[in-house]
C-alpha positions in Angstrom: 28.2 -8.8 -33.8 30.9 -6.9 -30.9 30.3 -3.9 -34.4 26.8 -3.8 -34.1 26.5 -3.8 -30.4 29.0 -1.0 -29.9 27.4 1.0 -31.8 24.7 0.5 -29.9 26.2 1.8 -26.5 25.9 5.4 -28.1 24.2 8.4 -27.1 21.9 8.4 -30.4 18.8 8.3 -30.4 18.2 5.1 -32.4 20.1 3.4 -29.3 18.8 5.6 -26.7 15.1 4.0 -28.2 16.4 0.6 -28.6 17.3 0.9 -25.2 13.8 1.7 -24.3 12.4 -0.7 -26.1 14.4 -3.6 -24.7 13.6 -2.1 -21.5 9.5 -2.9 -22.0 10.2 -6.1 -23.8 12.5 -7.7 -21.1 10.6 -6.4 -18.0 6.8 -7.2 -20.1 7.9 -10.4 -20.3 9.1 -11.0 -16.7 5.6 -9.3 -15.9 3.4 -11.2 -17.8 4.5 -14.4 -16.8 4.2 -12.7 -12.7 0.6 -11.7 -14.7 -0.3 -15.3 -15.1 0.3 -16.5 -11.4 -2.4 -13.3 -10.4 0.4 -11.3 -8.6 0.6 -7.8 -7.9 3.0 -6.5 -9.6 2.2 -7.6 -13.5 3.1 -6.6 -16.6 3.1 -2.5 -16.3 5.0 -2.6 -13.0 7.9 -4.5 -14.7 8.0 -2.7 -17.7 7.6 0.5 -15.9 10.4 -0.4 -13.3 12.7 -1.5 -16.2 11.7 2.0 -18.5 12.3 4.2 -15.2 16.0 2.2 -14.6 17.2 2.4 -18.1 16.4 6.2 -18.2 18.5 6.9 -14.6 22.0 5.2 -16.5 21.0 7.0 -19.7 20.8 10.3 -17.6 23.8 9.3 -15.5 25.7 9.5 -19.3 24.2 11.9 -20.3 24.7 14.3 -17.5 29.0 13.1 -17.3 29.3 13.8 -20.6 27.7 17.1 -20.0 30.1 17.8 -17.1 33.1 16.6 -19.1 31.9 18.9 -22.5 29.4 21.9 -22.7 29.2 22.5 -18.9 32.9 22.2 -18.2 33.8 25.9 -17.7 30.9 26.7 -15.8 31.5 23.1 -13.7 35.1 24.0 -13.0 34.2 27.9 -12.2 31.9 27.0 -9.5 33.8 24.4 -8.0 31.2 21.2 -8.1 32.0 17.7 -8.7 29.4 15.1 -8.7 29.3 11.6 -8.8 26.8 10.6 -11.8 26.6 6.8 -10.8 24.7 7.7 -7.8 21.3 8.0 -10.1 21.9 3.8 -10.6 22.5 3.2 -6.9 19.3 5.7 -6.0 17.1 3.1 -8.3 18.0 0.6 -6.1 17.0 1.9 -3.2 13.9 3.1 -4.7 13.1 -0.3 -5.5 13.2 -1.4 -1.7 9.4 0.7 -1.3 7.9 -1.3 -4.1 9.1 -4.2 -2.7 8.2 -3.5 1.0 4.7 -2.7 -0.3 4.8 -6.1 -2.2 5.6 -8.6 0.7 2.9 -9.4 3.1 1.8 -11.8 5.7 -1.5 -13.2 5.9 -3.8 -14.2 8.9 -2.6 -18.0 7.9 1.0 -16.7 8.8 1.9 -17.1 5.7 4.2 -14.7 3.9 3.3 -13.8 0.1 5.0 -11.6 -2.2 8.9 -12.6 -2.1 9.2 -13.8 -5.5 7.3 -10.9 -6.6 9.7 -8.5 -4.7 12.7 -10.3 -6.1 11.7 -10.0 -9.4 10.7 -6.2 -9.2 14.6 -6.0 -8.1 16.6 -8.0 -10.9 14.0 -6.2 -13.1 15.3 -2.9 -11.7 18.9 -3.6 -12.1 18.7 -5.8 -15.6 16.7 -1.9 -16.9 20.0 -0.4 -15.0 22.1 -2.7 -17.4 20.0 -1.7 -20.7 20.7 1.8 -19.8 23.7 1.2 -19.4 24.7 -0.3 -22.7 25.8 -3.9 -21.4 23.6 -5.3 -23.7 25.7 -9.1 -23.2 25.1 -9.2 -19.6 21.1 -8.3 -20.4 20.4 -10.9 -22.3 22.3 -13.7 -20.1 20.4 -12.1 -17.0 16.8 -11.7 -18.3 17.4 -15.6 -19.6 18.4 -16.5 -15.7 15.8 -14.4 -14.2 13.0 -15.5 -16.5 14.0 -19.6 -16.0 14.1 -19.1 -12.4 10.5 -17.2 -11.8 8.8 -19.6 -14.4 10.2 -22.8 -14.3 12.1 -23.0 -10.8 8.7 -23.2 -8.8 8.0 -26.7 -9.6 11.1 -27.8 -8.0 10.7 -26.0 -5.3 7.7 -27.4 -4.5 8.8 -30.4 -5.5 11.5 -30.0 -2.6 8.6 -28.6 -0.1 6.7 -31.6 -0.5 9.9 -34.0 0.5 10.8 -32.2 3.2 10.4 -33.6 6.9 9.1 -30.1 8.0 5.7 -29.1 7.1 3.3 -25.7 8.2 -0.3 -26.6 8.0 -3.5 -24.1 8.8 -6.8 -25.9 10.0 -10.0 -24.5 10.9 -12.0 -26.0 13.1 -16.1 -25.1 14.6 -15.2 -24.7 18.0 -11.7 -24.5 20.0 -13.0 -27.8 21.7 -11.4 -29.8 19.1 -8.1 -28.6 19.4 -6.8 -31.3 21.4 -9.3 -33.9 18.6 -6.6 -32.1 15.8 -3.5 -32.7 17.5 -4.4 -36.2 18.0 -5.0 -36.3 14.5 -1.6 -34.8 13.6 0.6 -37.1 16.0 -1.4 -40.2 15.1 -0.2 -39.4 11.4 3.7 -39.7 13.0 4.3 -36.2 13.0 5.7 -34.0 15.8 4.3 -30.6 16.6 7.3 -28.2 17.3 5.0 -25.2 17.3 1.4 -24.3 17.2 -1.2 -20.7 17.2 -4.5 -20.8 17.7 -6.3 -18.0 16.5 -9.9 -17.3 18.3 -13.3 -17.4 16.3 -14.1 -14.0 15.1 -16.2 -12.0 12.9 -13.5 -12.5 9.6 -13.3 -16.4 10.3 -17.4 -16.5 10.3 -16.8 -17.6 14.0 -14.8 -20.9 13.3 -11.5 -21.1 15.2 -8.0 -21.6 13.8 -4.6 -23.4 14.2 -1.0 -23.0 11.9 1.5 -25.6 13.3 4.8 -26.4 12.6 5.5 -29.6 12.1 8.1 -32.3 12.0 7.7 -35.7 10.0 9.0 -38.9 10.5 11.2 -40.5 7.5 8.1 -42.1 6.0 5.3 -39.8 6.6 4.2 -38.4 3.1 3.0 -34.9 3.6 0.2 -35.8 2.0 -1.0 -38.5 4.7 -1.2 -35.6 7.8 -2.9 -33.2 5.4 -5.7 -36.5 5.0 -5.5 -37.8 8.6 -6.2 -34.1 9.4 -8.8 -33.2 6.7 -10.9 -36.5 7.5 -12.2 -35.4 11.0 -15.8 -33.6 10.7 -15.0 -31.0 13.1 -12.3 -30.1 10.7 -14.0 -27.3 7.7 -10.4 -26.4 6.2 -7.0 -27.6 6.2 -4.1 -27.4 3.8 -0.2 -26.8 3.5 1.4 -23.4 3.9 
């Protein structure tokens, strides 16, 4: 098996494709299930992200072994020396736009797009990896990365929904009833630590708007503010963030 992956870590072009090929299956598979959530960044952003890292390691070798062979004289004549591992380091930078572009905060406060930016990241560096020829640490990666975007978000929110800290966003038809809401929250035992109230506008369809920060006490299911909350007829939206 060691055999068969060594000679893999060539500069052939059988394992210069299987490189590529590895590249769009790992970083299509990350993407599809990204795909299936409706995020941004699907299935040709990962594969393309993983394609474009494998090719910066395969032209980091490429271009050393160059230095080191047919451009020796001519290297050595002019006086240049180069550091080829800089084309690895350069994807990772690069990867901090399509993340930046990735992560937003909506008018509800709330920030989407993290998981998504994460994931374009590992993507980046497991497609630095393929190039590479570390086909061992590939595989244990894309099997970490891949558990952790599809099947860590349960427990997450499993955890969210146990914790004594809660954001919630409420609309309401006039900012008359924003002392009505808070009553509503504190007489479901929960403390408000922070609250904004946004003003009725042409986007809200002229309703006002409230995020708060809350804090629970030991008994309080999140579940039971959310209700307490949602049950008042002033109230037209309300839900976790």
């Amino acid at each position: 098996m060691i055999a068969f992956f060594d000679s893999l870590r060539t500069m052939s072009f059988g394992a210069m494709a299987f490189r590529f090929l590895l590249a769009v299956l790992f970083g299509g598979l990350i993407g599809i299930e990204r795909e299936r959530h409706s995020r941004a960044a699907g299935l040709r952003t990962y594969s393309l992200v993983c394609i474009g890292a494998a090719l910066a390691v395969m032209l980091s070798e490429y271009e050393y072994a160059m230095i080191h062979t047919v451009w020796a004289d001519k290297m050595a004549s002019i006086g240049i020396g180069t550091d080829v591992s800089r084309f690895g380091a350069q994807v990772i930078n690069g990867i901090g736009f399509l993340g930046a572009g990735s992560i937003l905060v909506t008018g509800r406060q709330e920030v989407k797009g993290l998981t998504t930016a994460a994931g374009l990241w590992a993507c980046a560096c497991v497609g630095l990896a393929i190039g590479a020829g570390f086909y061992e640490a590939v595989v244990v990666a894309f099997i970490l990365i891949f558990i952790s975007i599809r099947y860590l978000q349960g427990i997450g929110t499993r955890l969210k929904e146990r914790s004594k800290n809660m954001n919630i966003y409420v609309e309401f038809t006039s900012l008359d009833q924003v002392a009505e809401v808070v009553g509503a929250v504190k007489s479901a035992n929960a403390r408000i630590y922070d609250m904004e109230i946004n003003q009725p506008n042409a986007t809200s369809m002229g309703r006002a708007s409230a995020v708060m920060f809350l804090g629970l006490e030991k008994e309080t299911k999140h579940t039971d503010v959310l209700t307490r909350v949602a049950c008042l007829e002033t109230v037209t939206a309300c839900e976790e963030i």
